[in-house]
C-alpha positions as CSV (number, residue, x, y, z in Angstrom):
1,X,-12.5,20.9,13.5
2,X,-10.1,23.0,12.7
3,X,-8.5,23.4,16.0
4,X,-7.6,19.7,16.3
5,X,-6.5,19.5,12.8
6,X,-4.0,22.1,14.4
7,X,-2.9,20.5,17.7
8,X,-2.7,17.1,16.1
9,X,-0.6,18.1,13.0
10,X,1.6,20.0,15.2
11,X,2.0,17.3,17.9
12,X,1.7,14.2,15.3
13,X,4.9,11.6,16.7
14,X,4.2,9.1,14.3
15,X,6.7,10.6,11.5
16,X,9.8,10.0,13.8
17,X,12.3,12.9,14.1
18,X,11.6,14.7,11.1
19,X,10.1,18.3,10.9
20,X,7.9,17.8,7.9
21,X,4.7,17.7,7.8
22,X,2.7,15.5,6.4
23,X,0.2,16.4,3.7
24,X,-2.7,14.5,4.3
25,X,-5.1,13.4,1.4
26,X,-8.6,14.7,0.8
27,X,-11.3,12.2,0.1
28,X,-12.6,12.5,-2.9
29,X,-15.2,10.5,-5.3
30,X,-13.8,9.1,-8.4
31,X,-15.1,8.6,-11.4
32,X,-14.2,6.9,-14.0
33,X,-15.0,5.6,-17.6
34,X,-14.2,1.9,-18.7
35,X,-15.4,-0.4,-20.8
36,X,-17.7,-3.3,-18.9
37,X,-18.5,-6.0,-21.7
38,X,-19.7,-9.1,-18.9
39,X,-19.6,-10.1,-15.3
40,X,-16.1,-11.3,-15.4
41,X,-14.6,-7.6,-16.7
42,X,-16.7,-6.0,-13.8
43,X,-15.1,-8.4,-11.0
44,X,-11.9,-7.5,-12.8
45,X,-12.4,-3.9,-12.8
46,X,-13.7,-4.5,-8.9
47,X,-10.7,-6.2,-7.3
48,X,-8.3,-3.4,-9.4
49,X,-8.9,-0.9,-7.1
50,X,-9.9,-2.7,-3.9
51,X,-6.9,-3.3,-2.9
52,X,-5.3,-0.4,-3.4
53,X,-4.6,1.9,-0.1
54,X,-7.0,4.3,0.9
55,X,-10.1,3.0,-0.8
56,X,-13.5,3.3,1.2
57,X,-15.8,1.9,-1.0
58,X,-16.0,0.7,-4.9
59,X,-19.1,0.7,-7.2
60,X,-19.3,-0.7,-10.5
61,X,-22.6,0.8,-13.0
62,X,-21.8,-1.8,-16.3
63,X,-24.9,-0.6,-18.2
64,X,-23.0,3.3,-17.9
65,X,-19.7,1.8,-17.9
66,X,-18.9,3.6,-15.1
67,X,-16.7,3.0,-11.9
68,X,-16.6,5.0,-8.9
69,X,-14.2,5.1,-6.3
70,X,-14.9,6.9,-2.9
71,X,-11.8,7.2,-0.4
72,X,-8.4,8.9,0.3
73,X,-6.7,8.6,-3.2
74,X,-5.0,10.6,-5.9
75,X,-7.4,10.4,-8.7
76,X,-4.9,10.1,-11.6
77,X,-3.4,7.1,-9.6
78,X,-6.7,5.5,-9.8
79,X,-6.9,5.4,-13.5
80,X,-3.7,4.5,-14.0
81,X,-3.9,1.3,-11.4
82,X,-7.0,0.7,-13.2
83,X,-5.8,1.1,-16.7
84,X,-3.2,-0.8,-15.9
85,X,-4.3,-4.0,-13.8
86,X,-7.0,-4.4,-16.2
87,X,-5.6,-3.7,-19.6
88,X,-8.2,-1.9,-20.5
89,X,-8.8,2.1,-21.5
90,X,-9.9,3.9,-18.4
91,X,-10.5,7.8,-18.0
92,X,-11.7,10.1,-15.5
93,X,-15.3,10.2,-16.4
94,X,-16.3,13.1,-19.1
95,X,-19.7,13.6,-18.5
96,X,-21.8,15.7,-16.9
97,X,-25.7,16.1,-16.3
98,X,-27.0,17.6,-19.2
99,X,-29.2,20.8,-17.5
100,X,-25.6,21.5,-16.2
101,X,-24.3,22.9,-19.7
102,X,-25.8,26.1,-21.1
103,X,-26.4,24.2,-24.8
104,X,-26.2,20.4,-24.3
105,X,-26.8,20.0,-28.0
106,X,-24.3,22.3,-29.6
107,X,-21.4,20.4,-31.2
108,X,-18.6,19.4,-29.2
109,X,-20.7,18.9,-26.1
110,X,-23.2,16.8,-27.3
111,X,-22.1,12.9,-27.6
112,X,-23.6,10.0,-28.9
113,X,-22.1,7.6,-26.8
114,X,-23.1,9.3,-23.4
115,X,-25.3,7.5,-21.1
116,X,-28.3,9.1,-21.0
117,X,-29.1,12.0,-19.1
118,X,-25.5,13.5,-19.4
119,X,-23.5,15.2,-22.2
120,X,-19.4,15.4,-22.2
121,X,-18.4,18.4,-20.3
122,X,-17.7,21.9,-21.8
123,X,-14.8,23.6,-20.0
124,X,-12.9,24.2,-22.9
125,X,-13.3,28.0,-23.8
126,X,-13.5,26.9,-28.1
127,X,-16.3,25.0,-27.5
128,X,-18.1,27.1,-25.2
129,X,-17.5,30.0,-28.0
130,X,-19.5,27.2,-30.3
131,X,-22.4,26.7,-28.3
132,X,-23.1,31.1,-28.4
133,X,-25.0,32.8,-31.1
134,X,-23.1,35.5,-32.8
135,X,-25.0,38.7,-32.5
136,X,-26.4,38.3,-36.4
137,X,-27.7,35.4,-35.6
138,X,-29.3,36.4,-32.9
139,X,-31.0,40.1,-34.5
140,X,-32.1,37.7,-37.4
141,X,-34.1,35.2,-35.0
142,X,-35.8,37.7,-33.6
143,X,-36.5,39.9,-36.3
144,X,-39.8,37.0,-37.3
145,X,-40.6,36.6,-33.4
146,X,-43.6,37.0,-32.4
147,X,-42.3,38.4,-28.9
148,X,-40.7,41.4,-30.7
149,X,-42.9,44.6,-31.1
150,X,-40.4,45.6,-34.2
151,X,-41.3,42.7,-36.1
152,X,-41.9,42.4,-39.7
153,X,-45.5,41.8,-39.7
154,X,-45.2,40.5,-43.1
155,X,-45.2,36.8,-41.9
């Protein structure tokens, strides 16, 4: 593969006489999260992106008020159309599988509004701080376990 990818990047005639070459898009899976009330918002939020160039397929999950978009596109371009044609709210989709996150319920990852099954993601360095035990609260949860030999024996 990447051979051709070569030889027909350096032999591509279809960009006239310039020298530049052409950065070709990646295909990429897009998710995003919009509000799906009925089956008239979901034909809307259908037909937003259809359309648009370099969309493979479109799937629309109303009960997760989801929409993802598979194909050559820029996903910030996506949202934006989206946001856009429909008038409604739309964001790249925050969630992630909860057995992904080290502590799903720790606050700041866990949501209320998730679907369920996934938690919002926890790439930001303060919450991930949040979701650790400090070391005192760790050597007083373990100093009434039943796993530690040292343990008071008073309990």
């Amino acid at each position: 593969m990447g051979v051709l990818d070569n030889l027909s990047n350096v032999f591509d005639c279809s960009s006239g006489h310039s020298k530049k070459l052409k950065k070709r898009k990646q295909l990429q899976i897009v998710e995003i999260k919009i509000k799906i009330d009925c089956e008239g918002c979901e034909r809307r939020v259908r037909k937003s992106v259809e359309g648009m160039k370099g969309v493979t397929s479109v799937e629309v999950s109303p009960k997760q008020n989801k929409l993802t978009v598979i194909g050559y596109v820029v996903p910030e371009k996506v949202v934006a159309r989206v946001a856009h044609r429909t008038g409604k709210k739309a964001e790249l989709w925050p969630y992630v599988p909860y057995d992904v996150v080290d502590h799903p319920y720790a606050p700041g990852v866990y949501d209320k509004k998730a679907p369920a099954g996934y938690v919002r993601s926890a790439e930001d360095p303060q919450l991930s701080q949040l979701a650790r035990a400090s070391s005192t609260e760790v050597r007083y949860t373990t100093a009434f376990s039943d796993e530690n030999p040292t343990a008071c024996a008073v309990m």
